[in-house]
DRENNU-668486 format. One record per residue (C-alpha): residue in three letters; x, y, z; residue number from 0. Coordinates in steps of 0.02 Angstrom, whole numbers, plus 50000, padded with zeros to 5 digits. Layout:
<torpas>
@res = ALA | east = X | north = Y | up = Z | n = NUM
...
</torpas>
This chain:
<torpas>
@res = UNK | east = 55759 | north = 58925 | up = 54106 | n = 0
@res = UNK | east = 55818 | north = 58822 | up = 54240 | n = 1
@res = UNK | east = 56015 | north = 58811 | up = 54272 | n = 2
@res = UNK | east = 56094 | north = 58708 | up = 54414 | n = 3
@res = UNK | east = 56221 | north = 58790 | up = 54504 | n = 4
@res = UNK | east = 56354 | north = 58630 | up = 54529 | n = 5
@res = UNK | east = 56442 | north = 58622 | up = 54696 | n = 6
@res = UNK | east = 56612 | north = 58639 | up = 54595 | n = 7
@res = UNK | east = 56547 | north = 58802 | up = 54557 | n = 8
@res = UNK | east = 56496 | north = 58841 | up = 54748 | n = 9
@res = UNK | east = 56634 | north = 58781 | up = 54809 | n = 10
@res = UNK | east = 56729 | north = 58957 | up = 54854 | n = 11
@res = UNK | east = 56592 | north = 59034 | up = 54901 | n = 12
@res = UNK | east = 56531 | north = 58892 | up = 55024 | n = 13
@res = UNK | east = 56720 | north = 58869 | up = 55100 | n = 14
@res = UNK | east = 56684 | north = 59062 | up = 55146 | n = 15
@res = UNK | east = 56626 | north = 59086 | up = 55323 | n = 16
@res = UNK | east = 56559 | north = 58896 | up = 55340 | n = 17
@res = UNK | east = 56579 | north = 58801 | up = 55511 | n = 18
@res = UNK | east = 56673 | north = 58664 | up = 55530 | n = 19
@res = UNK | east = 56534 | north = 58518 | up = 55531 | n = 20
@res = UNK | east = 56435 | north = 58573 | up = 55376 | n = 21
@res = UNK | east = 56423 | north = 58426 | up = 55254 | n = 22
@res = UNK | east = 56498 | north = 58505 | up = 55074 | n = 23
@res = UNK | east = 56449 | north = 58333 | up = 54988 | n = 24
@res = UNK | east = 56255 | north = 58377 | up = 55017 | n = 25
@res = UNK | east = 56284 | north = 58540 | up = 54936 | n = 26
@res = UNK | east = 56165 | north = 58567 | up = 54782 | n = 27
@res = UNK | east = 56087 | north = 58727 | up = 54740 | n = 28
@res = UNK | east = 55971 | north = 58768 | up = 54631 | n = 29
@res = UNK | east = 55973 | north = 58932 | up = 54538 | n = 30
@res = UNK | east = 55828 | north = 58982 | up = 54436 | n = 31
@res = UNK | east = 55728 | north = 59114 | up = 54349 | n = 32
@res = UNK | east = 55550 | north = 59144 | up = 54408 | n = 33
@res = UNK | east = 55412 | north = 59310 | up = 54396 | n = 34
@res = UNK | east = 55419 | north = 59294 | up = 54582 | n = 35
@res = UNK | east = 55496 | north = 59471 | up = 54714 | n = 36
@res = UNK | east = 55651 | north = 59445 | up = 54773 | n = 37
@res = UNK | east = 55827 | north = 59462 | up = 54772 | n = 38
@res = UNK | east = 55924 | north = 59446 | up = 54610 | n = 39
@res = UNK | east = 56045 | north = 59309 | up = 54626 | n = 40
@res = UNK | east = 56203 | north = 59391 | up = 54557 | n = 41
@res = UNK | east = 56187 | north = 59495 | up = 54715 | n = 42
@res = UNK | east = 56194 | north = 59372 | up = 54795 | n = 43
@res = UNK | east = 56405 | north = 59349 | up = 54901 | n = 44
@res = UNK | east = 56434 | north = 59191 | up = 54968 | n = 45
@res = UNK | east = 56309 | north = 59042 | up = 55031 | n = 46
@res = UNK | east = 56351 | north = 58966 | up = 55198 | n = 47
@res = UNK | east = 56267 | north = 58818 | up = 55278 | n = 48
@res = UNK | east = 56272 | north = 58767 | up = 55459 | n = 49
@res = UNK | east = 56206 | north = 58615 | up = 55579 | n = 50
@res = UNK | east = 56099 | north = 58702 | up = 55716 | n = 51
@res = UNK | east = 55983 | north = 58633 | up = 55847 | n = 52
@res = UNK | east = 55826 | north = 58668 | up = 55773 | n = 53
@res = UNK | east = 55673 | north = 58621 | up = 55870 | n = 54
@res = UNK | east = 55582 | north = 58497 | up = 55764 | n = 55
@res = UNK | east = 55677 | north = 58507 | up = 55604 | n = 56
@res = UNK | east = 55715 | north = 58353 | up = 55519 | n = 57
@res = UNK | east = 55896 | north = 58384 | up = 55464 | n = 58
@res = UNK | east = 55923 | north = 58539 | up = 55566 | n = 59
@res = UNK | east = 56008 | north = 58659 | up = 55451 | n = 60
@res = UNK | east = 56051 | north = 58854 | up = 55428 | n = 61
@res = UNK | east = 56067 | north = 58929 | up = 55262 | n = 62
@res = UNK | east = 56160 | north = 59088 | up = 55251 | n = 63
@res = UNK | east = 56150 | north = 59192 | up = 55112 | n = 64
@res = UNK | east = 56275 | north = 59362 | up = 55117 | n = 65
@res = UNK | east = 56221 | north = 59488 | up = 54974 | n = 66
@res = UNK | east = 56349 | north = 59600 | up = 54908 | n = 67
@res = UNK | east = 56277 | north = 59747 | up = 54997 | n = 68
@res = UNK | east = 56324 | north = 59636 | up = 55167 | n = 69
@res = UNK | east = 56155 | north = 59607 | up = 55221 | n = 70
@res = UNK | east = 56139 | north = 59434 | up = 55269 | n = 71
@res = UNK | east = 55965 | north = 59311 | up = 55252 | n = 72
@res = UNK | east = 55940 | north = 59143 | up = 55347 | n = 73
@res = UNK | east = 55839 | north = 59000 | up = 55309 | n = 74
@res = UNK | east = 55797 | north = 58868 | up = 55426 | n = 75
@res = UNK | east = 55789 | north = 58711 | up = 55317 | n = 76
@res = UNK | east = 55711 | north = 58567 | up = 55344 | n = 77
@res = UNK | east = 55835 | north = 58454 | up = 55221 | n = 78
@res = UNK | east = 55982 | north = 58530 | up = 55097 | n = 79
@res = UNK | east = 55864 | north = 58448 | up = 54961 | n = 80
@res = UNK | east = 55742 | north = 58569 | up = 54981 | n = 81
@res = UNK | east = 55853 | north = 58714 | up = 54952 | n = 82
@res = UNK | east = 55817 | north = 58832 | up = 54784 | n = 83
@res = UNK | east = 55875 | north = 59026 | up = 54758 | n = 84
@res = UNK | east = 55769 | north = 59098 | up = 54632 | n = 85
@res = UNK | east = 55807 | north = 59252 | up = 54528 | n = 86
@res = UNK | east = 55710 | north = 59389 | up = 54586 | n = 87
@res = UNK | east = 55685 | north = 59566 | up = 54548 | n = 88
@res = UNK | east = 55701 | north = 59689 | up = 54724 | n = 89
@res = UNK | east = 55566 | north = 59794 | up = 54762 | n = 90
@res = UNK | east = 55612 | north = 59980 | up = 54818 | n = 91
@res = UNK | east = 55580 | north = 59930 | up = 55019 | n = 92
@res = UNK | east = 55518 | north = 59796 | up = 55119 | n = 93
@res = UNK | east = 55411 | north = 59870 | up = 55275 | n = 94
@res = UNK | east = 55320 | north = 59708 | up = 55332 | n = 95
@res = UNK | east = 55359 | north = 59509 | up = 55373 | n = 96
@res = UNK | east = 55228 | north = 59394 | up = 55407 | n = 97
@res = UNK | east = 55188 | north = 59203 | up = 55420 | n = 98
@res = UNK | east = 55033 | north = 59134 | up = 55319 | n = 99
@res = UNK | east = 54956 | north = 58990 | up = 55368 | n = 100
@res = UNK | east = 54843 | north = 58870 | up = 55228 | n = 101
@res = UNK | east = 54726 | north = 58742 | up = 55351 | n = 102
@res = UNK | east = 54575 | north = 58637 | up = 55324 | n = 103
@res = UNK | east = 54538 | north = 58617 | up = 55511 | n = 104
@res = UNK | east = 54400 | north = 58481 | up = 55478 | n = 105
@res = UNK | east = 54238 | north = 58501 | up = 55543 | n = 106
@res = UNK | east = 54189 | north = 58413 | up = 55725 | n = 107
@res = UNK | east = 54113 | north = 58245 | up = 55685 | n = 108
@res = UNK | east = 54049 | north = 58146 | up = 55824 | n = 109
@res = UNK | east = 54007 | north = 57978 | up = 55721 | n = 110
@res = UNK | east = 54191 | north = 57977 | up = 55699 | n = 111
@res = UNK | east = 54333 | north = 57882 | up = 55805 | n = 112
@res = UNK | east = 54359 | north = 57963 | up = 55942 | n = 113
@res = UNK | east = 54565 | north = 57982 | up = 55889 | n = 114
@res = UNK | east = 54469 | north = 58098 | up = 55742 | n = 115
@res = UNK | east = 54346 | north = 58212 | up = 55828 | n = 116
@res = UNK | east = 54401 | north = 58382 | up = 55852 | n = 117
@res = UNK | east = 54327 | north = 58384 | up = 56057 | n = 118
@res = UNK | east = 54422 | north = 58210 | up = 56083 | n = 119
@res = UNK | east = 54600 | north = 58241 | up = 56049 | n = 120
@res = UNK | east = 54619 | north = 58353 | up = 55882 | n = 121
@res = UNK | east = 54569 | north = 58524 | up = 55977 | n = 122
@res = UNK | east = 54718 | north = 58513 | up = 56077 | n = 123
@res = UNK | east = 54834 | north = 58466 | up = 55955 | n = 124
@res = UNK | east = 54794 | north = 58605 | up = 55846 | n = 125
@res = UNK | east = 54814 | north = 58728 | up = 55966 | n = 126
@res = UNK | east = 54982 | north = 58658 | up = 55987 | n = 127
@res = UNK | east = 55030 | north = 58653 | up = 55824 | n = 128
@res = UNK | east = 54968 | north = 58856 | up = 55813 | n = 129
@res = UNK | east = 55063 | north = 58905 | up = 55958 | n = 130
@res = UNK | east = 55214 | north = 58820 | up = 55912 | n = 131
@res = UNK | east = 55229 | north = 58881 | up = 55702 | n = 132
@res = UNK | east = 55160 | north = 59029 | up = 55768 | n = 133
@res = UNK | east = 55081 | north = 59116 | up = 55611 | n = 134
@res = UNK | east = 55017 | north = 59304 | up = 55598 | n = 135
@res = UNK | east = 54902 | north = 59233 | up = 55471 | n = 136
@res = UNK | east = 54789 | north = 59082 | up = 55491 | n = 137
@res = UNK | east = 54647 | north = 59028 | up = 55349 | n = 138
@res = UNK | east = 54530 | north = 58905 | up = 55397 | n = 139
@res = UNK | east = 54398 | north = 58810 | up = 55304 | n = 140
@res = UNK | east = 54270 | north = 58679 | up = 55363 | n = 141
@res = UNK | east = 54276 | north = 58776 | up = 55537 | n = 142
@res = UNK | east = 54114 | north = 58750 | up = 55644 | n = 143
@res = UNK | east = 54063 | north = 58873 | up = 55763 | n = 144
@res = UNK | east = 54089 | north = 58769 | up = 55902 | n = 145
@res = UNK | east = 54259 | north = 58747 | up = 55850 | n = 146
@res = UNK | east = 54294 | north = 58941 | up = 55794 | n = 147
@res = UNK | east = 54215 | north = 58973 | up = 55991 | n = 148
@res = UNK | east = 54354 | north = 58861 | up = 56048 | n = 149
@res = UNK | east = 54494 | north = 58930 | up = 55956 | n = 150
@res = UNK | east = 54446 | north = 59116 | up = 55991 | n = 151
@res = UNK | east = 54465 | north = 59071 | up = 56183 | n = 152
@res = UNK | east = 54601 | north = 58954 | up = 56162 | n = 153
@res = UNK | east = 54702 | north = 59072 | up = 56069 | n = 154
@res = UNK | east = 54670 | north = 59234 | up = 56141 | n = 155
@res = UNK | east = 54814 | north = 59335 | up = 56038 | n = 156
@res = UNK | east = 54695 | north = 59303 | up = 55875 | n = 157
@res = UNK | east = 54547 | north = 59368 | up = 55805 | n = 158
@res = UNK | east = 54433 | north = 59313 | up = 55693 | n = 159
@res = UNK | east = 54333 | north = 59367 | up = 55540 | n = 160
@res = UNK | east = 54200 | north = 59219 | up = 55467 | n = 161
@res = UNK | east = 54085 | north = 59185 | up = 55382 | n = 162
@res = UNK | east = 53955 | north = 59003 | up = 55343 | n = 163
@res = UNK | east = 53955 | north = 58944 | up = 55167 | n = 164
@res = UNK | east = 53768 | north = 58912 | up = 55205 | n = 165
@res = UNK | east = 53739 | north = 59123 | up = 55244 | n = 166
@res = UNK | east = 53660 | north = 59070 | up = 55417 | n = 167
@res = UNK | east = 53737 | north = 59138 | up = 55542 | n = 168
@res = UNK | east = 53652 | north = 59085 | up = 55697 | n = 169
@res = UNK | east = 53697 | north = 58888 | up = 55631 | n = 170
@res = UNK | east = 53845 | north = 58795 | up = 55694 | n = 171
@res = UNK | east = 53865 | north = 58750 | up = 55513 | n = 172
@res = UNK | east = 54045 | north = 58767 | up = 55420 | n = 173
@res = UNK | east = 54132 | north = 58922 | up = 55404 | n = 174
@res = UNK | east = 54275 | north = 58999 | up = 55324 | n = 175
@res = UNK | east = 54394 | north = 59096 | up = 55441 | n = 176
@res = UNK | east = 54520 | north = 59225 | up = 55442 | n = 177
@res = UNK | east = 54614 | north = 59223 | up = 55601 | n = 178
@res = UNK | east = 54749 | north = 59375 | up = 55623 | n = 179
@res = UNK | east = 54874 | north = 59424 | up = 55774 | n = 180
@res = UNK | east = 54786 | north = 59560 | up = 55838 | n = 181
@res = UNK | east = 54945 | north = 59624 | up = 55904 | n = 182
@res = UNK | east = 55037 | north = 59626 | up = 55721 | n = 183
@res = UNK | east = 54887 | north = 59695 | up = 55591 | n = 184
@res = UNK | east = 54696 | north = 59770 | up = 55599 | n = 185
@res = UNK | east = 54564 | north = 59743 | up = 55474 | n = 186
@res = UNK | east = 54516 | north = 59887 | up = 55367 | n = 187
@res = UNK | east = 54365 | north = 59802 | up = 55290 | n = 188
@res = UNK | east = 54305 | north = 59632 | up = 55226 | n = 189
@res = UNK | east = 54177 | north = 59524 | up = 55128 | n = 190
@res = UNK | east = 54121 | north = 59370 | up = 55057 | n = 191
@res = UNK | east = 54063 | north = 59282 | up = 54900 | n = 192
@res = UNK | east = 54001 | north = 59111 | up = 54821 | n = 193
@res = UNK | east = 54049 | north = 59037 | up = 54675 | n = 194
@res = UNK | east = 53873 | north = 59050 | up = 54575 | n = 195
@res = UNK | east = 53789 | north = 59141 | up = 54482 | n = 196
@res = UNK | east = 53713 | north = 59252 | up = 54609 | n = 197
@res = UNK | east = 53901 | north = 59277 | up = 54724 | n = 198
@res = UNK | east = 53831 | north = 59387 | up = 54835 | n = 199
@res = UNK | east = 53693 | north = 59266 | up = 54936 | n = 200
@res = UNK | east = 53720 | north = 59075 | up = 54989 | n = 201
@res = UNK | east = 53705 | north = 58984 | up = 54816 | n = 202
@res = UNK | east = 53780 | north = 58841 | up = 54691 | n = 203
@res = UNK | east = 53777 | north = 58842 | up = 54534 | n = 204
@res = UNK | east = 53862 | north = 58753 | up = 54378 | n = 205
@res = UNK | east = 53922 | north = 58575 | up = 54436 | n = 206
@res = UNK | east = 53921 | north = 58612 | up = 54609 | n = 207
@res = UNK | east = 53854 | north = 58492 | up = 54725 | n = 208
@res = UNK | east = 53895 | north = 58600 | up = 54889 | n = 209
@res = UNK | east = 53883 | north = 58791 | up = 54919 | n = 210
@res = UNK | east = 54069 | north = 58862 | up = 54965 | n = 211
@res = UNK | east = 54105 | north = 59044 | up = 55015 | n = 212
@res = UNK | east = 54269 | north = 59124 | up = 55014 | n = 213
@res = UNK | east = 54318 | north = 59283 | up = 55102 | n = 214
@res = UNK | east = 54421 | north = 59413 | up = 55072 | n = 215
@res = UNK | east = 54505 | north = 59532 | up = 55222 | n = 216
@res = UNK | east = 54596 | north = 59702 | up = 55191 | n = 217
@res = UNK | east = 54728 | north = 59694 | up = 55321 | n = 218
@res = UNK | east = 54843 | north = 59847 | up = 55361 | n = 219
@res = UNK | east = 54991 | north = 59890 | up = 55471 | n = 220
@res = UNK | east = 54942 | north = 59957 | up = 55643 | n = 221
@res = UNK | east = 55095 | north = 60089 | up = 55625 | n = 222
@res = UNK | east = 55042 | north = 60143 | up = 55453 | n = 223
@res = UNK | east = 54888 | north = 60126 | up = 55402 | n = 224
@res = UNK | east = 54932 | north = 60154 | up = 55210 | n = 225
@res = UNK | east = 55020 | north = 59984 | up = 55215 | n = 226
@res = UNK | east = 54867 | north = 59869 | up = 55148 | n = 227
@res = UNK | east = 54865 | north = 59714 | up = 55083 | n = 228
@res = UNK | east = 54734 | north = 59563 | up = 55047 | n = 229
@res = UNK | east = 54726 | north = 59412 | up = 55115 | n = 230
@res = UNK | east = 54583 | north = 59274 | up = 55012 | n = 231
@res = UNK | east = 54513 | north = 59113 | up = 55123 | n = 232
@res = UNK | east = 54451 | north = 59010 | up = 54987 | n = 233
@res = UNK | east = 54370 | north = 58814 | up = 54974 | n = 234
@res = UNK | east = 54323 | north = 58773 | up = 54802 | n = 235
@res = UNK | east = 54189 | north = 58634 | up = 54776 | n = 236
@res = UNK | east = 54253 | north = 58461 | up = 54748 | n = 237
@res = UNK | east = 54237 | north = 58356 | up = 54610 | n = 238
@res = UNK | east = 54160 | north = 58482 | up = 54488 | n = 239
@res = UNK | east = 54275 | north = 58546 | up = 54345 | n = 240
@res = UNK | east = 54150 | north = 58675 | up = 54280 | n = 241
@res = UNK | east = 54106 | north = 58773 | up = 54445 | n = 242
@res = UNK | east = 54300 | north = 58761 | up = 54493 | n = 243
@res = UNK | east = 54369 | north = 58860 | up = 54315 | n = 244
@res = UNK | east = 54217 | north = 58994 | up = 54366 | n = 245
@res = UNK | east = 54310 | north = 59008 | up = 54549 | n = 246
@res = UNK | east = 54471 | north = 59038 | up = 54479 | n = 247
@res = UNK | east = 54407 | north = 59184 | up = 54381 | n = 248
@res = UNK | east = 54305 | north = 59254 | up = 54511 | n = 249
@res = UNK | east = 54445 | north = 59264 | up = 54636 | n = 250
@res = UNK | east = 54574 | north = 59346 | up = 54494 | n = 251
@res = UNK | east = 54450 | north = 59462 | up = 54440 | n = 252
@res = UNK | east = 54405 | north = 59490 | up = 54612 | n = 253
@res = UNK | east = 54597 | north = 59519 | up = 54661 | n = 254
@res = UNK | east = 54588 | north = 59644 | up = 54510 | n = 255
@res = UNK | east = 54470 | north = 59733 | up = 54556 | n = 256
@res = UNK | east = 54507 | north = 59757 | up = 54754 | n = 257
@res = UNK | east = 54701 | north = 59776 | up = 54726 | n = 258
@res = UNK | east = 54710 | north = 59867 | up = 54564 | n = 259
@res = UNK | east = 54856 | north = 59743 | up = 54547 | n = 260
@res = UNK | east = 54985 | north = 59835 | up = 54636 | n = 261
@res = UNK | east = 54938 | north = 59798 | up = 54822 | n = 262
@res = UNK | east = 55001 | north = 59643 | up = 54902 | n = 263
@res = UNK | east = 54859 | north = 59479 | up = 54902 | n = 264
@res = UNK | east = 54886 | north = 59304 | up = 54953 | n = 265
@res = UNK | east = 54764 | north = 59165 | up = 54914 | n = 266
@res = UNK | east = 54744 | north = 59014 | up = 55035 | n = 267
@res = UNK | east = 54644 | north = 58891 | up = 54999 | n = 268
@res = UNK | east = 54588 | north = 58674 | up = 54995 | n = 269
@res = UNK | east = 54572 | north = 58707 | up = 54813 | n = 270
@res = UNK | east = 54536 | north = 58501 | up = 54792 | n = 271
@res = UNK | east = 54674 | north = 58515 | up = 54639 | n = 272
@res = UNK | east = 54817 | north = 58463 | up = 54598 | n = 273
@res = UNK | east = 54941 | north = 58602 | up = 54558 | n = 274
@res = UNK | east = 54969 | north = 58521 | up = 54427 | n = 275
@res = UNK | east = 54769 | north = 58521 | up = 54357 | n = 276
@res = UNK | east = 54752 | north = 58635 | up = 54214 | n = 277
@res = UNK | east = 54616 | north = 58715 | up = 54291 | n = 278
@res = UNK | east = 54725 | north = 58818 | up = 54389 | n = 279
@res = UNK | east = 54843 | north = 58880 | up = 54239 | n = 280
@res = UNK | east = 54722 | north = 59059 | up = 54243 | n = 281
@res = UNK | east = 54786 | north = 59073 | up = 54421 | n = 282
@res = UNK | east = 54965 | north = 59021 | up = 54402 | n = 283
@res = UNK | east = 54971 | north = 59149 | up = 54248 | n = 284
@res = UNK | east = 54896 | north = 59302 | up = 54358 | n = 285
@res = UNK | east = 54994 | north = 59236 | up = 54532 | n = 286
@res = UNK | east = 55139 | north = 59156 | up = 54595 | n = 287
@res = UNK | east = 55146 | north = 58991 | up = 54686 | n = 288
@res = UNK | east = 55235 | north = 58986 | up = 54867 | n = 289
@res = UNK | east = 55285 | north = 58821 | up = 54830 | n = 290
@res = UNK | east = 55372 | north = 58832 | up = 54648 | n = 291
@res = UNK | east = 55430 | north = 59018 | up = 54695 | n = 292
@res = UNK | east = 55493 | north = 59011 | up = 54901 | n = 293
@res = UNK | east = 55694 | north = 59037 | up = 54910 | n = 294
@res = UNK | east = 55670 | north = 58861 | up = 55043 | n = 295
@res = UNK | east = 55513 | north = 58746 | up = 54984 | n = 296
@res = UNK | east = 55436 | north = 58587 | up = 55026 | n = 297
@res = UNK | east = 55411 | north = 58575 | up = 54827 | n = 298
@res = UNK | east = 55256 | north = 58616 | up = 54756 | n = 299
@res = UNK | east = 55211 | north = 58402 | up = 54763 | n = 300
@res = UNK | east = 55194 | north = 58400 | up = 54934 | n = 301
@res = UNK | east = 55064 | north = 58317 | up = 55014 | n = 302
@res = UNK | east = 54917 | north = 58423 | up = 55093 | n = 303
@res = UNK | east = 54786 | north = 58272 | up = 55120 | n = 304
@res = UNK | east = 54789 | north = 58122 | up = 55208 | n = 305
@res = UNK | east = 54610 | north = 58067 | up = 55223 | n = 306
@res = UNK | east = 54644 | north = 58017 | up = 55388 | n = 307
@res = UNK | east = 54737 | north = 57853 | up = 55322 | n = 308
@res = UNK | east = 54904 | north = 57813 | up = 55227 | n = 309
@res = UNK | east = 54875 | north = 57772 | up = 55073 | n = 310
@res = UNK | east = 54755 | north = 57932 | up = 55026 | n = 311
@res = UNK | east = 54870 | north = 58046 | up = 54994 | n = 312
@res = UNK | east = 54843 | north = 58189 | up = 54878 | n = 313
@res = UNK | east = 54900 | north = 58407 | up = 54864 | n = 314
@res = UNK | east = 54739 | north = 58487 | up = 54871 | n = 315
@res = UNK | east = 54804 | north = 58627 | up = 54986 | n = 316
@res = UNK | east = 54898 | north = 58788 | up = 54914 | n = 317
@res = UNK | east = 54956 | north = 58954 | up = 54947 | n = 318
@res = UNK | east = 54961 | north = 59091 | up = 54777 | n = 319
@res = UNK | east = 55050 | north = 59282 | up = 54814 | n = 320
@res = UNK | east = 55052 | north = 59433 | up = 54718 | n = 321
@res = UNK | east = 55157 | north = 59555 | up = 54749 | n = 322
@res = UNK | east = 55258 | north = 59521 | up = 54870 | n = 323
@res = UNK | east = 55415 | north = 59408 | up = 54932 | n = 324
@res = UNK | east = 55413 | north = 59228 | up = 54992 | n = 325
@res = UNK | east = 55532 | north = 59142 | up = 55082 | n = 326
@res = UNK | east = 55499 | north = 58977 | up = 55146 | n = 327
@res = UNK | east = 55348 | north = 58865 | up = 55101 | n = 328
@res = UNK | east = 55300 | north = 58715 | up = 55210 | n = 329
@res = UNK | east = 55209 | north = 58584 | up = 55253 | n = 330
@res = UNK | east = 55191 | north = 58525 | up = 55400 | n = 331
@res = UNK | east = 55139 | north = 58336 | up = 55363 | n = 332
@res = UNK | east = 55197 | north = 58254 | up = 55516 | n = 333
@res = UNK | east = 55120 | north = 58113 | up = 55608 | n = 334
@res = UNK | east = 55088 | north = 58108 | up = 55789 | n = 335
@res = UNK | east = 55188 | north = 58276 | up = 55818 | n = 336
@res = UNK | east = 55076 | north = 58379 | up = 55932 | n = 337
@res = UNK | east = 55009 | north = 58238 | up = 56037 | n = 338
@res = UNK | east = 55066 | north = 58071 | up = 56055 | n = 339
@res = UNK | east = 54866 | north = 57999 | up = 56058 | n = 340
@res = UNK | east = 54840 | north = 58112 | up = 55906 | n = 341
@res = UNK | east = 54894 | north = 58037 | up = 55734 | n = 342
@res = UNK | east = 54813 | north = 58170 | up = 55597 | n = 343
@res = UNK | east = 54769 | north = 58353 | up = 55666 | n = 344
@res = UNK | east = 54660 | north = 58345 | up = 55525 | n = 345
@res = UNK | east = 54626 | north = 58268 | up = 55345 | n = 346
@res = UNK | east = 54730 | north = 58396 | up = 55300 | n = 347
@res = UNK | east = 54923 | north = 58458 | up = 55353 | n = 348
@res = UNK | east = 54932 | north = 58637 | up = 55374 | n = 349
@res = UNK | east = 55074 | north = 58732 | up = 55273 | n = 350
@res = UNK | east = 55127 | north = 58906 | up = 55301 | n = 351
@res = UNK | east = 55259 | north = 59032 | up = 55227 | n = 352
@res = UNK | east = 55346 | north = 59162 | up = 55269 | n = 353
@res = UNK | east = 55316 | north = 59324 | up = 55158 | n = 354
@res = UNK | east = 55389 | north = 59500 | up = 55163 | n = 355
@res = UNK | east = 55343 | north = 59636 | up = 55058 | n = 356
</torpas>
C-alpha cells in the first residue's frame, strides 16, 4: 500500500544537515512498499536535498539520504517530482555497481533524411551520448553490422557479443548486441534464441510477421569470478499479441532455468508494449520494473519512442531486474542534446539505471 510521506512530517528531518538554498516547498516524498532489494525505509535518518551544478540535469538537485547506521546514499535528480523511497528488504552485502543501458539504436537507412541516417549525423551523436552517461552495460537492438563495426572502433573500452535475428552471420542484417566495459566485467558464456517454435535456429512462428532473437550473456566480476549475473537483450515482434505472451514465457522460464532464481538477471528490451499491456503481467509477477521500483525514476510512463516526429510518442522501451538493487531509472528523451544538427539519436531514447547487488 502506498503512503505519502507529507512534508509536515519531513520537516525535522529535512531542516537536518540541508544547505541554505534548498527549496522546502518542493519537498514531497514518496514512501512505499514494493518486492524490490533495498534499504528498508525506517532505517532510513534524515533526507537532505541540495542545488548542485549538475552537468545536464534539468533541475540540478542532490538527494541525501543518511541511514541510521551513518552510511550516506546520493541521488542525482533530475526534478524533486521524480523522487520515491521504496521499502526494501537489505541483502547480506553488496559487492558490485553497475549502469545498464536499454537502446534501440535504429538500423542505418539510406532512403532516409539525411538528419536520420546513422552515417549522416546519428553515429556521432550516439557515441556522444555513450561516452557522456557512460554505462558498463549497453543492449542494443536493430544494430547493423556496419554500425556494430563502427561502435566497436569508436568505443574502444567496449566489447561486444551479437548476434542477427536472421542467423546469418556474414549479412549486414540486424543484430542484437551486448556491449560490456571490458575493463569492469568478462563474459563467462552466452547464447541466443527466437521466439518460435523451433528457438534454437532463425524462425517465426505464431503471429509473428518478423524473426527476433534475444541473447542472453553470463557476466562475472573480473576480481571474483563467483560473482555472476545475467544480463537478457531482447526485441519482441511488433504488433502480434500471440507470439509476444510466448516471449514473455520463454525469457522467465529461460531466467529460471539459467539463474536458478537466486543469481542476479536484468532484462532490456523494445518490448513494443506498454507497461501497462497485460501481456507483460507474467513478467511483472516473476521481475521487478526499474521504473515502478528505482529509489529516483523517470516513472514507469515515460516516453521511450518518438518515431522520429512529435506527436508519435509511445513507452515501448523497458528495463525488468531480479535480484538485485536499483537506484535510478532514466530516460534520456532529450532533443537535440548530443549535436545541435541532430534532433532524435534514434526512434528511440535510450534509458539506463543504476543497479547494485
Amino acid at each position: 500500500m502506498n503512503k505519502i510521506i507529507s512534508l509536515i512530517a519531513f520537516c525535522l528531518a529535512l531542516a537536518v544537515g540541508q544547505a541554505q538554498n534548498v527549496q522546502r516547498n518542493l519537498i514531497s516524498i514518496g514512501m512505499k512498499d514494493t518486492t524490490a532489494v533495498g534499504f528498508l525505509k525506517e532505517d532510513v535518518q534524515k533526507i537532505t536535498t541540495q542545488k548542485v551544478d549538475i552537468k545536464d540535469y534539468l533541475d540540478n538537485w542532490l538527494v541525501s539520504v543518511m541511514l541510521k547506521d551513518n552510511t550516506e546514499r546520493q541521488f542525482k535528480v533530475h526534478s524533486l517530482d521524480k523522487v520515491q523511497f521504496s521499502q526494501f528488504e537489505v541483502p547480506s552485502s553488496t559487492t558490485m555497481s553497475l549502469r545498464i543501458m536499454q537502446f534501440n539504436i535504429r538500423e542505418d537507412k539510406q532512403e532516409e533524411p539525411e538528419y536520420n541516417t546513422f552515417t549522416g549525423v546519428r553515429a556521432a551523436a550516439i557515441q556522444k551520448m555513450v561516452s557522456e552517461i557512460n554505462p558498463d552495460i549497453i543492449c542494443l537492438q536493430e544494430c547493423r553490422k556496419t554500425q556494430a563495426a563502427y561502435l566497436e572502433k569508436a568505443l574502444p573500452e567496449y566489447s561486444q557479443v551479437l548476434f542477427p535475428k536472421d542467423g546469418n552471420t556474414s549479412n549486414g542484417g540486424q543484430r542484437d548486441v551486448v556491449m560490456y566495459k571490458k575493463n569492469k566485467v568478462r563474459v563467462a558464456s552466452w547464447d541466443k534464441f527466437w521466439f518460435s517454435e523451433t528457438p534454437n535456429v532463425s524462425s517465426l512462428s505464431w503471429d509473428a510477421k518478423t524473426a527476433k532473437v534475444t541473447l542472453w550473456v553470463q557476466f562475472y566480476d573480473p576480481n571474483d569470478r563467483n560473482k555472476r549475473f545475467y544480463v537478457y537483450c531482447t526485441h519482441f515482434p511488433p504488433s502480434a499479441p500471440e507470439a509476444m505472451g510466448h516471449a514473455v514465457d520463454m525469457i522467465i522460464s529461460s531466467i529460471q532455468e539459467k539463474t536458478g532464481g537466486t543469481l542476479p538477471a536484468f532484462l532490456c528490451g523494445d518490448l513494443n508494449l506498454n507497461y501497462t499491456n497485460a501481456i507483460l503481467d507474467p513478467l511483472k509477477a516473476y521481475m521487478n520494473h526499474a521504473a515502478s521500483t528505482a529509489l529516483v525514476s523517470d516513472g514507469v510512463q515515460a516516453i521511450t519512442y518518438n518515431g522520429y516526429r512529435d506527436t508519435n510518442l509511445k513507452t515501448l522501451d523497458h528495463i525488468f531486474y531480479r535480484n538485485a538493487i536499483v537506484e535510478t531509472y532514466h530516460v534520456d528523451n532529450y532533443q537535440y542534446k548530443y549535436a545541435s544538427n541532430c534532433k532524435w539519436i534514434s526512434d528511440h531514447y535510450p534509458l539506463y539505471s543504476d543497479v547494485r547487488f
